[in-house]
N, C-alpha and C positions, 0 to 999 in steps of 0.2 A: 794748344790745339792744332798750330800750325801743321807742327809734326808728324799728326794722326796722317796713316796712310790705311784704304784696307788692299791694299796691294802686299804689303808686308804686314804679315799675321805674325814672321818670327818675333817681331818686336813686340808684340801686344802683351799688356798684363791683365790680364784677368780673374774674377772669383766666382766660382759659380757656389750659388745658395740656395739653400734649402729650408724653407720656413719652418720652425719648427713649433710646436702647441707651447701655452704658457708655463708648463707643469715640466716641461725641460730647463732643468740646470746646467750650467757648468759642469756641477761633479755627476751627474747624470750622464751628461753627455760624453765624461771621461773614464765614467765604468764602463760606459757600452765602449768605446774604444779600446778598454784592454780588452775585454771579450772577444773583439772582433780581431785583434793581434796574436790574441791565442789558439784562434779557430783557425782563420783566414792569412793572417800575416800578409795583405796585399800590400806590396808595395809603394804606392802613393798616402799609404795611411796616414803617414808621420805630417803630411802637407796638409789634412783637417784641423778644424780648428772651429774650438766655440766663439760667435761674435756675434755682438749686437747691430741692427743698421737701423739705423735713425733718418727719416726720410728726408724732413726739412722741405722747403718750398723750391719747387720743381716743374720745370715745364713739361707736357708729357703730350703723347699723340699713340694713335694703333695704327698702326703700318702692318699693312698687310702683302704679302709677298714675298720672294727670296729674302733670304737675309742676306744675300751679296751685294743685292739693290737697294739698301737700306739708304747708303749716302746722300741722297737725294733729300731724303725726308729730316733726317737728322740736320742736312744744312738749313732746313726751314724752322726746324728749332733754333738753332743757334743763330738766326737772323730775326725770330722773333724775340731773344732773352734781348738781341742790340738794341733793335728797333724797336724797343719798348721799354726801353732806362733803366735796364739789369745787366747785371756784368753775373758772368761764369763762376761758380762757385766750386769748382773740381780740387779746392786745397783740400776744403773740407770732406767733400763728399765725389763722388763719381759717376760719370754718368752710366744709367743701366736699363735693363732692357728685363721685360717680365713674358717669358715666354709661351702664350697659351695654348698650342696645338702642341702635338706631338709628331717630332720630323720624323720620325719615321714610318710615320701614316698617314702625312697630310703632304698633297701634292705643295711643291714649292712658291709656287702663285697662290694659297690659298693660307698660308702660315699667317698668325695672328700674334704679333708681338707689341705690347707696350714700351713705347722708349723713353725715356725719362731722362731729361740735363736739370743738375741741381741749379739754381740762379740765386740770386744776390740782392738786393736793393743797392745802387749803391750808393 
């Protein structure tokens, strides 16, 4: 986590997800793919992808505000998983972020985001 910078975004990996109802499959999700190849053929397509995410036990908080200003809050997550006999759990899982407004109608101080660090017992 040293290495986490939000100064350099080149480096960041990230997934964005989209929850989807129980009655979606895999092969579901890979007919509507060709369809949307056939129609559309956008570009980024080929980087979708079916996947499951498994929450696990998680420290979490809503932060509300830019999302530039986020580091603050997040470092009080990760000083509570210490100061509270958990170690970081990012082998398994990643930390993430549940986005409830929409930026492009909610002024930047007013954005509502769940942040989520998976943790550990250790």
């Amino acid at each position: 986590m040293n290495q986490f910078t939000p100064d350099n975004k080149a480096i960041w990996k990230w997934t964005s997800m989209i929850l989807q109802p129980g009655y979606v499959s895999e092969d579901l999700f890979n007919r509507a793919m060709e369809q949307v190849k056939k129609k559309k053929g956008p570009p980024s397509l080929s980087k979708s992808r079916f996947q499951s995410f498994l929450e696990g036990l998680s420290v979490q908080t809503m932060y509300i505000g830019p999302f530039a200003e986020e580091g603050p809050t997040i470092e009080k997550l990760h000083n509570y998983i210490t100061d509270n006999g958990y170690v970081f759990d990012g082998a398994n899982r990643k930390h993430h972020e549940i986005y409830l407004s929409d930026f492009r109608k909610t002024a930047p101080e007013k954005l509502k985001t769940v942040i989520r660090q998976p943790m550990a017992k250790k």
